[in-house]
PAMAR-131745 format. One record per residue (C-alpha): residue number from 1; x, y, z. Coordinates in nm, 4 decimals. Layout:
REC   resi         px         py         pz
REC    NUM          X          Y          Z
...
//
This chain:
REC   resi         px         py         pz
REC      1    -3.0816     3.1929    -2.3078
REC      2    -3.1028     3.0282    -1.9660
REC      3    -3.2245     2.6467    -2.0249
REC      4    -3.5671     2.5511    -1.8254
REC      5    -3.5774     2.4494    -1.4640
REC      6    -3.5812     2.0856    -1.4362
REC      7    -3.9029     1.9037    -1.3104
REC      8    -3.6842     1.8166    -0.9638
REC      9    -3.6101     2.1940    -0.9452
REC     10    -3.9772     2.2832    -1.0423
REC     11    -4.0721     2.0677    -0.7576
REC     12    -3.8191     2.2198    -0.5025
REC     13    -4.0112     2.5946    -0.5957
REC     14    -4.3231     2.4400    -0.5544
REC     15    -4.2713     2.2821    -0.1962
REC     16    -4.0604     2.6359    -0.1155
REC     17    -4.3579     2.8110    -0.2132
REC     18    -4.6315     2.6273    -0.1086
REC     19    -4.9296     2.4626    -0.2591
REC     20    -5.1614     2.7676    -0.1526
REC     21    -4.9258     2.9744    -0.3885
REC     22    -4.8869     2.7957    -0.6863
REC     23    -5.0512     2.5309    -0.8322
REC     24    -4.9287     2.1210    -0.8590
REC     25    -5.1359     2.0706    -1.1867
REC     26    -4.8708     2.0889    -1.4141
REC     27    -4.7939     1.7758    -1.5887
REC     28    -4.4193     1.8023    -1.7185
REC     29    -4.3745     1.7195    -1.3267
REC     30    -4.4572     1.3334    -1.3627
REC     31    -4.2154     1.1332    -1.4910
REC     32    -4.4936     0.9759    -1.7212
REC     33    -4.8384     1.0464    -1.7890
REC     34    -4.9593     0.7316    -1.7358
REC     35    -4.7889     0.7406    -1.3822
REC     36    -5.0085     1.0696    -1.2761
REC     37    -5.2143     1.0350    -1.0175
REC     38    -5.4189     1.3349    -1.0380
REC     39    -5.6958     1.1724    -1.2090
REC     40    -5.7551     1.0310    -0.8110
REC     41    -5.9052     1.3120    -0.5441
REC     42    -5.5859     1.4366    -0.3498
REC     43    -5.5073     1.7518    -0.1521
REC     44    -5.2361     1.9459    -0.3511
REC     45    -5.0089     1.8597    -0.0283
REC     46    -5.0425     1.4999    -0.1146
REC     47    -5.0084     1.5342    -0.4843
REC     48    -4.6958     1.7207    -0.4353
REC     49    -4.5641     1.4570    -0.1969
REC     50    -4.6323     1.2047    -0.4705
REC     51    -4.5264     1.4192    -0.7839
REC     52    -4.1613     1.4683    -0.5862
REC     53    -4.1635     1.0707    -0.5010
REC     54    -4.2621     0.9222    -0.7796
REC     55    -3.9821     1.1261    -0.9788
REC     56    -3.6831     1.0682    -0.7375
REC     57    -3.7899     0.7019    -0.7811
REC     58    -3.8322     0.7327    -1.1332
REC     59    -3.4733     0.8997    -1.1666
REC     60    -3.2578     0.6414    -0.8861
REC     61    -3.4137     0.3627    -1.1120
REC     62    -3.2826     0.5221    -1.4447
REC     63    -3.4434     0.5185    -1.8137
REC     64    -3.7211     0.3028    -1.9757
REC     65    -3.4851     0.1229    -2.2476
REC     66    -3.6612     0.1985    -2.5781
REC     67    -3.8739    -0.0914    -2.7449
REC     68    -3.6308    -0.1563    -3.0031
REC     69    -3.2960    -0.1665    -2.8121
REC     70    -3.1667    -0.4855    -2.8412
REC     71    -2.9624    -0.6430    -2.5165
REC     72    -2.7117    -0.8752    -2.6049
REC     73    -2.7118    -1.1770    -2.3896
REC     74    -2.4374    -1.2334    -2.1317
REC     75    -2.2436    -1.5580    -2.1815
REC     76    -2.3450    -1.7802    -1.8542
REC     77    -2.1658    -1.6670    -1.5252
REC     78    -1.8981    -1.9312    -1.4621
REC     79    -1.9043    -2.2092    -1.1825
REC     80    -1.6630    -2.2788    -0.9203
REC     81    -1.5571    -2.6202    -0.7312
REC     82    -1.4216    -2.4433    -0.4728
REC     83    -1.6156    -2.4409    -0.1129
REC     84    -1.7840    -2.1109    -0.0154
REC     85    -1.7085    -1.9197     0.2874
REC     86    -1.9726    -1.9276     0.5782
REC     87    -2.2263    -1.6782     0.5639
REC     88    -2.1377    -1.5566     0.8947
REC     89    -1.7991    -1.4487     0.7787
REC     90    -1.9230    -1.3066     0.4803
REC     91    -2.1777    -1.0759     0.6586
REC     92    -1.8945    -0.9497     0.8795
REC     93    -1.6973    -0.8546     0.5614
REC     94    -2.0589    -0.6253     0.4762
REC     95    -2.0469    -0.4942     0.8344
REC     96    -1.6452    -0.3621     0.7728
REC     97    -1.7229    -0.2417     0.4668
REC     98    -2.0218    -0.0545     0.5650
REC     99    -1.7685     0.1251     0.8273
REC    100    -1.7005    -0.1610     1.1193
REC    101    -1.3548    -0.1710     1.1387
REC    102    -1.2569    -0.1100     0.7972
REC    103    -0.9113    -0.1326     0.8842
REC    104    -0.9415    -0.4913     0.9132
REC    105    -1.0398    -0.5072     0.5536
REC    106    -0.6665    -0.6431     0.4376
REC    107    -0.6665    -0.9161     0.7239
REC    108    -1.0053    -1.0621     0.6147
REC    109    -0.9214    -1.1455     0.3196
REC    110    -0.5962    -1.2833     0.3865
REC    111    -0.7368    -1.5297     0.6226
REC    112    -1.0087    -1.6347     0.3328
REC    113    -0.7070    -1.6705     0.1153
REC    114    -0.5432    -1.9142     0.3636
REC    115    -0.8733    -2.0816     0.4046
REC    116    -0.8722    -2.1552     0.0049
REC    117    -1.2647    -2.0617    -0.0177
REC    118    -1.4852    -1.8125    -0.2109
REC    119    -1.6814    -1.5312    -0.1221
REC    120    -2.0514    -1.6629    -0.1952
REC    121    -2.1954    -1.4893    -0.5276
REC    122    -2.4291    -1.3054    -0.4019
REC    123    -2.2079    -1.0844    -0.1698
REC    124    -1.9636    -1.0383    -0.5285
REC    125    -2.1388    -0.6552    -0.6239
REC    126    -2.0897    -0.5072    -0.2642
REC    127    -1.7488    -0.6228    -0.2639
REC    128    -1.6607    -0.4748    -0.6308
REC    129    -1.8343    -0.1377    -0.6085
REC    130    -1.6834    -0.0872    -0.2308
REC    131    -1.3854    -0.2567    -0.1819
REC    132    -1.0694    -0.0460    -0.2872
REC    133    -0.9012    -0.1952    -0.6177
REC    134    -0.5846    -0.2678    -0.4188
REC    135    -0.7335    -0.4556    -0.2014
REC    136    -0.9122    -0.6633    -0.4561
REC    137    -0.5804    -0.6820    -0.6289
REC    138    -0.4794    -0.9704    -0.4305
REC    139    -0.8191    -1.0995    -0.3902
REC    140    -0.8743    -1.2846    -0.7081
REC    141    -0.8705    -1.6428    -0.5746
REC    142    -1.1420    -1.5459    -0.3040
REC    143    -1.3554    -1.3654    -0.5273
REC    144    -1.3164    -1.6828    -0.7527
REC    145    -1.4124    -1.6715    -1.0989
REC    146    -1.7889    -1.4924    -1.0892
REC    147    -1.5924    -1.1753    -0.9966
REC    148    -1.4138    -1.1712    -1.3675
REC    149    -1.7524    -1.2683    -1.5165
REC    150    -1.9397    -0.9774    -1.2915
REC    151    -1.6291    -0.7384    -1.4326
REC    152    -1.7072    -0.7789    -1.7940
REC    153    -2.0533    -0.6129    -1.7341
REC    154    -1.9493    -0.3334    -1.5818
REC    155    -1.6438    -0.1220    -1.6691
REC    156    -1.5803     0.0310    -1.3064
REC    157    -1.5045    -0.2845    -1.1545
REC    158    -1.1718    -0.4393    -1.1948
REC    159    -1.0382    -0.8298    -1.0516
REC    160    -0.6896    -0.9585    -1.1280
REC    161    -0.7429    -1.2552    -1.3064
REC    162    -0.6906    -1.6023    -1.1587
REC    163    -0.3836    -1.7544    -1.4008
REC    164    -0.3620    -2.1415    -1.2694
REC    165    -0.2014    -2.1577    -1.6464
REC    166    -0.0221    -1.8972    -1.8270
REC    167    -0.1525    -1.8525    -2.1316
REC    168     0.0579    -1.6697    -2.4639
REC    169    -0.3146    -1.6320    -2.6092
REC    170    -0.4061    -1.4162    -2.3256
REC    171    -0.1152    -1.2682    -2.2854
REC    172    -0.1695    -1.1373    -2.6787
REC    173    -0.5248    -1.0396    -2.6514
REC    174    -0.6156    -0.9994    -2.3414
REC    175    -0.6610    -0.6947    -2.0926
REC    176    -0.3912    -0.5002    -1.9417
REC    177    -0.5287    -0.6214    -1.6194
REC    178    -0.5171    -0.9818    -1.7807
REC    179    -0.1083    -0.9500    -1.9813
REC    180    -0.0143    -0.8405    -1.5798
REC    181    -0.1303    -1.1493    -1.4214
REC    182    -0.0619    -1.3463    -1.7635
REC    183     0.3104    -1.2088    -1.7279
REC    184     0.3509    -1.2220    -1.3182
REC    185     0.2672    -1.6049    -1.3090
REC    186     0.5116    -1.6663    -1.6174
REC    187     0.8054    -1.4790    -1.4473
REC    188     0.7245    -1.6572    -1.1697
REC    189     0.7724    -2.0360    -1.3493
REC    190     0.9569    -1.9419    -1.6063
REC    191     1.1423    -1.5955    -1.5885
REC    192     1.3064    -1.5877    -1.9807
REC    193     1.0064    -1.6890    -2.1735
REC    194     0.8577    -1.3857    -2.0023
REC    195     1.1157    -1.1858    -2.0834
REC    196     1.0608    -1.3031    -2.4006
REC    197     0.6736    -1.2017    -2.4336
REC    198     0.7639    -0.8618    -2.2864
REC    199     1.0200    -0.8089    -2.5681
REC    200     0.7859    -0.9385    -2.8382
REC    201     0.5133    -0.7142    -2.8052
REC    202     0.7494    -0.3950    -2.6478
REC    203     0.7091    -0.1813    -2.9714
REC    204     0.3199    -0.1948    -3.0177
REC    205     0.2916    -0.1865    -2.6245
REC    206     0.1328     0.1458    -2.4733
REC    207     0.3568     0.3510    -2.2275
REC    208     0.1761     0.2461    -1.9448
REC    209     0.1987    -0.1084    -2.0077
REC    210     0.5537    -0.0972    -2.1096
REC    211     0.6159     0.0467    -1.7682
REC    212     0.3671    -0.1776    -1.5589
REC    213     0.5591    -0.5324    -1.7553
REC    214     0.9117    -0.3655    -1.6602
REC    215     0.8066    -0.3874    -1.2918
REC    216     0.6935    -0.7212    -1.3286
REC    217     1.0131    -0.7701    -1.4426
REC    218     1.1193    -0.7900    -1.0711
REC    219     1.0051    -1.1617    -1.0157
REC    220     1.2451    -1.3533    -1.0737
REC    221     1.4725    -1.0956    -1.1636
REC    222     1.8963    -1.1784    -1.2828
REC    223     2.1538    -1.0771    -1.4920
REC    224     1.9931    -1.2468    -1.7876
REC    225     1.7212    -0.9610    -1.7638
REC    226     2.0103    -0.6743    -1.7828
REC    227     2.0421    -0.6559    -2.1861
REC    228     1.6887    -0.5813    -2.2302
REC    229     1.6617    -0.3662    -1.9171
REC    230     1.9632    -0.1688    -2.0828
REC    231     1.7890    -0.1063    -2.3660
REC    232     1.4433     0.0049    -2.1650
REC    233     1.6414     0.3009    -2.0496
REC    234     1.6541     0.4653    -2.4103
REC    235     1.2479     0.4823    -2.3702
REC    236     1.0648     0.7985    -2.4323
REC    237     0.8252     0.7747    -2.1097
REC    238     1.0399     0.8953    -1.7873
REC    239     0.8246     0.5767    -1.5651
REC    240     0.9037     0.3666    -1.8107
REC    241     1.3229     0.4359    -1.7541
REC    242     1.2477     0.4701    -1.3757
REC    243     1.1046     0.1054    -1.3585
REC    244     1.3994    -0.0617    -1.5452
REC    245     1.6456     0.1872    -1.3595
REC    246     1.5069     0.0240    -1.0399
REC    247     1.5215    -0.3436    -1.1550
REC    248     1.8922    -0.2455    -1.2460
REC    249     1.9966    -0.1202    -0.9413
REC    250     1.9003    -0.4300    -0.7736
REC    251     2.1569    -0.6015    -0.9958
REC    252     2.4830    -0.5789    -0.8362
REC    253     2.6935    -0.7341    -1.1437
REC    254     2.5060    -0.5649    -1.3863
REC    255     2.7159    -0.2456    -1.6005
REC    256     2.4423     0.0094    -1.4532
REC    257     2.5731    -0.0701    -1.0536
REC    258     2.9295    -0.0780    -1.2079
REC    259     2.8954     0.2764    -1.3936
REC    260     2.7402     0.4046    -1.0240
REC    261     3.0432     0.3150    -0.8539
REC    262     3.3046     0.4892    -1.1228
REC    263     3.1099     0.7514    -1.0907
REC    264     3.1487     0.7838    -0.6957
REC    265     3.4970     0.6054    -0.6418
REC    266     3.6539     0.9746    -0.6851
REC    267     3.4218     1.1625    -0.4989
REC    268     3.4171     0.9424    -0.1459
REC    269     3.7446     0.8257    -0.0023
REC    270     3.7589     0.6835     0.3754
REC    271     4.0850     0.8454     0.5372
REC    272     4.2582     0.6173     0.8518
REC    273     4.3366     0.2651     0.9436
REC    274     4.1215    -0.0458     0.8122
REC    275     4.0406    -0.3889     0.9736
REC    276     4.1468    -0.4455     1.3552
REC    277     4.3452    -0.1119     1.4019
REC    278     4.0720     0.0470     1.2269
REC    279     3.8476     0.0143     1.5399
REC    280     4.0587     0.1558     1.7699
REC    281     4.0784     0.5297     1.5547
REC    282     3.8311     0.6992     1.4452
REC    283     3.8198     0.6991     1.0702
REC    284     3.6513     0.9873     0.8557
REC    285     3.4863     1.0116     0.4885
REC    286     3.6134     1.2850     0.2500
REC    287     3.3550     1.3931     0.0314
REC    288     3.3885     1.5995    -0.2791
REC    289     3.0221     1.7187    -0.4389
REC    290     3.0033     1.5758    -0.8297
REC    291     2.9636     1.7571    -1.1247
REC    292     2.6890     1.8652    -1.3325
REC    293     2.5461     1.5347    -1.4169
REC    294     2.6702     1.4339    -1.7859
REC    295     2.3854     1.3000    -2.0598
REC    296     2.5189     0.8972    -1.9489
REC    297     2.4423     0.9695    -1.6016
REC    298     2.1007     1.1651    -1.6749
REC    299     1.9900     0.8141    -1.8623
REC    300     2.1433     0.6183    -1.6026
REC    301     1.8787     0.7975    -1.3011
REC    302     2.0230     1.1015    -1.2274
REC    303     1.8582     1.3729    -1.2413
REC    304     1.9755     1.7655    -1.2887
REC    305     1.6857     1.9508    -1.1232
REC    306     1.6323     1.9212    -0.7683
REC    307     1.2392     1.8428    -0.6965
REC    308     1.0586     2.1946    -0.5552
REC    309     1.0015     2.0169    -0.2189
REC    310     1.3268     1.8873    -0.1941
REC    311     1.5417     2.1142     0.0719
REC    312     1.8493     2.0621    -0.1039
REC    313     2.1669     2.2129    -0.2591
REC    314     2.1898     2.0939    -0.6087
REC    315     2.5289     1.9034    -0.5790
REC    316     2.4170     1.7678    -0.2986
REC    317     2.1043     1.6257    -0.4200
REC    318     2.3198     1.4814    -0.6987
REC    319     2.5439     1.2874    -0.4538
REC    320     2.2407     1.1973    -0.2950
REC    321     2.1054     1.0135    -0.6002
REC    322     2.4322     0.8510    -0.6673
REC    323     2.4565     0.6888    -0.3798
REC    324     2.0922     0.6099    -0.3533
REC    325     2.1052     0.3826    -0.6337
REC    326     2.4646     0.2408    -0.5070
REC    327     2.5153    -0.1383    -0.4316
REC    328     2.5500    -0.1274    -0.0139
REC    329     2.8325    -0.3975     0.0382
REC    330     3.0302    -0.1905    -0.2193
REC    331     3.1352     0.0647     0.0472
REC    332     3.2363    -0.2081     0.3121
REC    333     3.4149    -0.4136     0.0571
REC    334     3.5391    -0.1110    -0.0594
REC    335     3.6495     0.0552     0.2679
REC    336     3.7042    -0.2796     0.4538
REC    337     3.4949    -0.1753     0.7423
REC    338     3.1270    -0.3030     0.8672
REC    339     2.8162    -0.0818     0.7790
REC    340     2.7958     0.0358     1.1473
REC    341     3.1732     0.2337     1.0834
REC    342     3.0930     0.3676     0.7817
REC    343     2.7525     0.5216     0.9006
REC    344     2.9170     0.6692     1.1380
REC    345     3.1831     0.8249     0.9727
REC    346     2.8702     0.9308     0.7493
REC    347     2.7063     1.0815     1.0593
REC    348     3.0267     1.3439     1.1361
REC    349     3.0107     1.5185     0.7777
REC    350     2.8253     1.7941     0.6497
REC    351     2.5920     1.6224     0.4841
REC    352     2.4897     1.3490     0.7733
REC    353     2.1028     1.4015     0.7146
REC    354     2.1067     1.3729     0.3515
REC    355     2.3755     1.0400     0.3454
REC    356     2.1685     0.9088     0.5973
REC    357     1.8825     0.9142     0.4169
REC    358     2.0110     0.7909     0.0959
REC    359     2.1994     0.4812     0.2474
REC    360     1.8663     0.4110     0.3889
REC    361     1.7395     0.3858     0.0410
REC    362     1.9819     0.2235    -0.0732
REC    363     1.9706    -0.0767     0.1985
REC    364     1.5584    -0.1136     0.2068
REC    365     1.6156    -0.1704    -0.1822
REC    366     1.8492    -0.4571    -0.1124
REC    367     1.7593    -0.5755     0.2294
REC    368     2.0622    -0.6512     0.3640
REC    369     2.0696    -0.6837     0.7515
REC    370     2.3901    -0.5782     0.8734
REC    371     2.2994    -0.2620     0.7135
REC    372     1.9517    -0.1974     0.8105
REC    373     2.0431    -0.2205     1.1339
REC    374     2.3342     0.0144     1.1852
REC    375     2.1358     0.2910     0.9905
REC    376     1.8153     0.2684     1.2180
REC    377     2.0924     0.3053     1.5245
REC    378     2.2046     0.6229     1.3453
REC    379     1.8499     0.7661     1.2884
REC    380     1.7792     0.7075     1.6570
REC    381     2.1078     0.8839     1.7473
REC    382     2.0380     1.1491     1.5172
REC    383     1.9522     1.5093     1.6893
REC    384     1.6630     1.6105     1.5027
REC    385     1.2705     1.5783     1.5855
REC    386     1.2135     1.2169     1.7068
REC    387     0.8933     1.1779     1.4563
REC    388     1.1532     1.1793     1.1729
REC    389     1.3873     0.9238     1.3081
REC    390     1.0779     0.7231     1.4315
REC    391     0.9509     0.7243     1.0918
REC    392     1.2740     0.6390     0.9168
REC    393     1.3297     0.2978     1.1473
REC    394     0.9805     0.1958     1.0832
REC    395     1.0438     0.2088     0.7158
REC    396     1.3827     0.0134     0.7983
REC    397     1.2404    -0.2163     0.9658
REC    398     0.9097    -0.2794     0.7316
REC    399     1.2539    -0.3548     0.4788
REC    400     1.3450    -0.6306     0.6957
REC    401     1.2930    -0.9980     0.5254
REC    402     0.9984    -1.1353     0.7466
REC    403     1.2674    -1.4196     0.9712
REC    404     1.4723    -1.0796     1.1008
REC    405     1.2054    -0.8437     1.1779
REC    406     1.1040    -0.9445     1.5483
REC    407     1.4562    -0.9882     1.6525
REC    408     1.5484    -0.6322     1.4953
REC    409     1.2310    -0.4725     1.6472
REC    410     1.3584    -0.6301     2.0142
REC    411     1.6755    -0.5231     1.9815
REC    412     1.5606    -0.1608     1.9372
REC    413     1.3058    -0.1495     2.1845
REC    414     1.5495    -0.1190     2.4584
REC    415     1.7810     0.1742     2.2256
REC    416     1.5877     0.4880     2.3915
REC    417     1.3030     0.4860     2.6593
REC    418     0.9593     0.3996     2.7023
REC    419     0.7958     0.6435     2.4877
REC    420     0.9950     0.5682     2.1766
REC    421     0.9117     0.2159     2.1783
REC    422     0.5451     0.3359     2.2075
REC    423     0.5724     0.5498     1.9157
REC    424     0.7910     0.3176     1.7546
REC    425     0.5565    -0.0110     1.7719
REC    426     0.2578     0.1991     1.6830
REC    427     0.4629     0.3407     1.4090
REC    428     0.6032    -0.0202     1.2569
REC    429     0.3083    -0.1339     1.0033
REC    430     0.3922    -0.4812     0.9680
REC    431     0.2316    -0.8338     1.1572
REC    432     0.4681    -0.8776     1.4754
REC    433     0.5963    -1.1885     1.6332
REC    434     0.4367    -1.4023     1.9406
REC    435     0.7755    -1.2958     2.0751
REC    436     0.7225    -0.8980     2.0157
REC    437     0.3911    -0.9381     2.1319
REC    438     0.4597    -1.0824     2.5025
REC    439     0.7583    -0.8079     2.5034
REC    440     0.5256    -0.5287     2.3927
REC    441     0.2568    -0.6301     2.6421
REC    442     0.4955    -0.6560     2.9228
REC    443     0.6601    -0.2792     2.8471
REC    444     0.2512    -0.1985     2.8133
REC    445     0.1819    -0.3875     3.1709
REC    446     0.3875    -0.1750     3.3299
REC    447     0.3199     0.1286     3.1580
REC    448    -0.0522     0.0541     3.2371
REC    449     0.0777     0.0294     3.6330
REC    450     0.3302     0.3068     3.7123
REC    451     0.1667     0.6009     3.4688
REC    452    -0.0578     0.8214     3.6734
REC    453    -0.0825     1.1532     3.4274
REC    454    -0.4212     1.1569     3.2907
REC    455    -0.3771     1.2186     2.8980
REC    456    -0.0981     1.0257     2.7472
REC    457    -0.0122     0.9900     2.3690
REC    458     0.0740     0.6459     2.4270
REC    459    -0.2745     0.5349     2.5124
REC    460    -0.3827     0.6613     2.1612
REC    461    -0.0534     0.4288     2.0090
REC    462    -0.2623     0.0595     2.1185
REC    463    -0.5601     0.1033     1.8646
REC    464    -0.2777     0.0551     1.6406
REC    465    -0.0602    -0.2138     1.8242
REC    466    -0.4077    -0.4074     1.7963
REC    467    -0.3876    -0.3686     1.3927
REC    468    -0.0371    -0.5894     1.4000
REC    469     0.0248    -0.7746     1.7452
REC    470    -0.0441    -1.1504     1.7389
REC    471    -0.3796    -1.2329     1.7836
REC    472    -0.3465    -1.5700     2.0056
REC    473    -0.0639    -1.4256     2.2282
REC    474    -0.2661    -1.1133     2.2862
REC    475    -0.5871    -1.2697     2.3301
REC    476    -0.4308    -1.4965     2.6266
REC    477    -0.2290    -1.2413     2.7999
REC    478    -0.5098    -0.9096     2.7980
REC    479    -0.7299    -0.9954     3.0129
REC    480    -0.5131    -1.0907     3.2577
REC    481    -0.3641    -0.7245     3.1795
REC    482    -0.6939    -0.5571     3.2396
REC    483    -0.7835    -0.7981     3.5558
REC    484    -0.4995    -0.6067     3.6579
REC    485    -0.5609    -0.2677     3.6041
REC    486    -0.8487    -0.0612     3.8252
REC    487    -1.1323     0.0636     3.6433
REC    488    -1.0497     0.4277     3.7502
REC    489    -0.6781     0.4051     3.5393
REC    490    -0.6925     0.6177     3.2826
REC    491    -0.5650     0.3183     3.0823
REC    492    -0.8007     0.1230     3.1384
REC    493    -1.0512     0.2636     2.8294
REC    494    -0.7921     0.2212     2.6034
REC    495    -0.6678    -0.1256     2.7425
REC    496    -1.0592    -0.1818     2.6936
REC    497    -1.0643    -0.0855     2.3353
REC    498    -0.7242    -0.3017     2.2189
REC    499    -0.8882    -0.5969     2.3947
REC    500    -1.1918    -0.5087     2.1987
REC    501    -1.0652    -0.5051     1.8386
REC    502    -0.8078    -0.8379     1.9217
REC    503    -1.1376    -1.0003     2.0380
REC    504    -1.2581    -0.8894     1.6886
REC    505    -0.9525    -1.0253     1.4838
REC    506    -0.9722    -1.3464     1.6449
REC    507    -1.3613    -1.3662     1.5845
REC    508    -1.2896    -1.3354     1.2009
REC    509    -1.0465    -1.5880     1.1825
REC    510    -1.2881    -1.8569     1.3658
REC    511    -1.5668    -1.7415     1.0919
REC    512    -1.3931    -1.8383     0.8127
REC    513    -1.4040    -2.2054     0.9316
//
């Protein structure tokens, strides 16, 4: 048996039917009796208008709470010493997240960290029910302590708690939202005694906490960590291993990178002359496929079964995993070559694409230089679709400690030609120098002067320039660009629109003053 139409749906027949049809006297349709307004002279058109108003109203607002229900009172929301931001800054945050150039979200908030104010109280509910929870992640000291108060009432919304003193209380009892931040800022003064509370409570813990603390475990991390990171690989959750497999590999001393390289010493050798010689002949890498991965290697990351997506042989994807999780400077030390010889002794085997890609891994883990830049050479070199090596380098790059960024980005601009470094800027998601700027607006000024075709996919690459370039050097160099450029280029809309959302970046910086 069918259940009843609801009044909403009663109402919907009614106004599909008409009021000449049926009649509006039925009085299930009002939310309330005492809420009927028929008792008033109406025409059935206007007591249907009213019926269907009075219940949408009735069910956006929600139910009466019953006389007896008892609320318990809220402890007082919590004060704050810290200065607000202006209004006017705060009402452009509403505008962005009510769709104004949401992609500016991020930067807001970074600049109100840097200005070490809060977002006014008021604004606290938008910002929680609309704001993504990454975002928000990192928010905590601009949402100030209202936020965490506001979060208590209502289970959707969750802040990362502001620790100014880690606390072993909270760290016991507290949220798992509250033990991360309790743990973060305690690896971050004090790495052991972390250690320590992660080890204390690691049989009661939950899988999913176990796994979020072993990441944590990355602040600060060293060799003391190892023993207990050992031991985290005998876990029965799969994220849980994979979190202290990755805090391992970043160890180079540690007996996980030392079991990695017996396992691959007899599967790569480097055939030819080393050192000064060695540059003069061209060396090349012998590679024998490994073995079905043993139980040692399965807990040490390896895995047997090659991922449905994965194009892959199976032996392959084993060597692939090896050396993914290899320490980089153990093949030059190893081979007594630089990174740039190796790679491309790499680059003339069988299995170019698939080294390539896991010595990329391998070097954004550890961030070493010499290496980051000889593999983004030898995915710009590589003959495949440019969108793959494009995307590659940008993920190089983004690997980059912040000092050697602009100078690696500079250097590659001038590897390939003008449309590569279009694609490539627009493809690099991370806040450029006021030297990349000027060089990127220069390759743009002339770009902007000798192009003449009238669609061009780098004119769709500068809404995204504007998302990382730096704001003062852009803001004093555009106009001059667009002075420059004729209001009939087909640049100049585009031109228009980077100018546009720069002006924009700069105007929410001044706000938060």
């Amino acid at each position: 048996m069918s259940a009843p139409p609801s009044p909403w749906d009663q109402l919907a027949s009614l106004a599909t039917l008409g009021t000449r049809r049926a009649s509006i006297d039925n009085q299930p349709l009002w939310p309330e009796a005492s809420l009927s307004p028929l008792r008033e002279p109406a025409s059935p058109e206007r007591t249907l208008l009213r019926a269907a108003s009075a219940r949408k109203l009735w069910d956006l607002a929600g139910a009466r709470a019953a006389p007896e229900a008892v609320v318990a009172a809220a402890s007082p929301a919590p004060t704050s010493n810290a200065s607000e931001l202006p209004e006017a800054a705060a009402m452009r945050l509403v505008r962005m997240i009510g769709g104004d150039r949401r992609e500016f979200i991020p930067e807001w908030f970074e600049h109100a960290r840097e200005s070490k104010r809060i977002l006014p109280p008021h604004f606290l509910p938008l910002v929680l029910e609309h704001v993504p929870p990454a975002i928000r992640a990192t928010a905590s000291s601009v949402l100030g302590p209202t936020a965490a108060w506001l979060a208590q009432l209502n289970s959707t919304w969750t802040v990362t708690p502001i620790v100014a003193e880690p606390s072993e209380q909270r760290w016991q009892e507290g949220t798992l939202e509250e033990r991360r931040a309790e743990l973060a800022a305690m690896r971050a003064r004090d790495p052991a005694r972390g250690r320590d509370w992660v080890t204390a409570t690691w049989e009661s813990d939950p899988p999913e906490a176990r796994e979020t603390f072993v990441r944590i475990l990355q602040i600060g991390l060293s060799d003391q960590d190892e023993a207990f990171l050992e031991s985290a690989l005998d876990d029965k959750r799969k994220a849980v291993r994979q979190a202290a497999i990755e805090c391992l590999a970043r160890l180079p001393h540690s007996a996980h990178a030392q079991r990695m390289r017996s396992r691959l010493e007899p599967l790569v050798s480097f055939e030819g002359k080393s050192g000064l010689l060695g540059k003069f002949t061209k060396r090349k890498l012998i590679i024998e496929l490994p073995t079905a991965p043993d139980k040692a290697a399965q807990r040490d990351g390896i895995d047997v079964k090659v991922p449905a997506q994965r194009k892959i042989g199976e032996r392959t994807y084993w060597l692939v995993q090896l050396v993914e999780l290899s320490q980089p400077n153990d093949w030059t030390t190893r081979f007594q070559c630089d990174p740039a010889t190796l790679i491309d002794a790499v680059m003339a085997t069988e299995y170019a694409t698939e080294l390539l890609g896991a010595f990329s891994e391998a070097a954004k883990r550890h961030r070493d230089s010499a290496w980051l830049r000889a593999l983004c050479d030898a995915w710009l070199n590589l003959k495949q679709e440019s969108y793959i090596g494009t995307q590659a380098v940008a993920q190089l790059v983004a690997a980059a400690n912040e000092e050697e960024r602009g100078a690696l980005i500079e250097a590659l601009l001038g590897k390939k030609d003008h449309d590569f470094a279009f694609t490539l800027l627009a493809s690099i998601d991370v806040p450029w120098t006021s030297g990349l700027t000027a060089k990127a607006l220069e390759l743009l000024t002339n770009r902007a002067r000798d192009e003449r075709q009238q669609w061009s996919h780098n004119r769709n690459a500068l809404s995204q320039w504007a998302l990382n370039c730096d704001v003062p050097t852009a803001a004093s160099k555009l106009p001059r660009i667009l002075e420059a450029t004729s209001t009939e280029s087909a640049w100049r809309n585009a031109l228009e629109e980077f100018n546009d959302l720069v002006e924009f970046r700069a105007a929410m910086k001044r706000e938060m003053v």
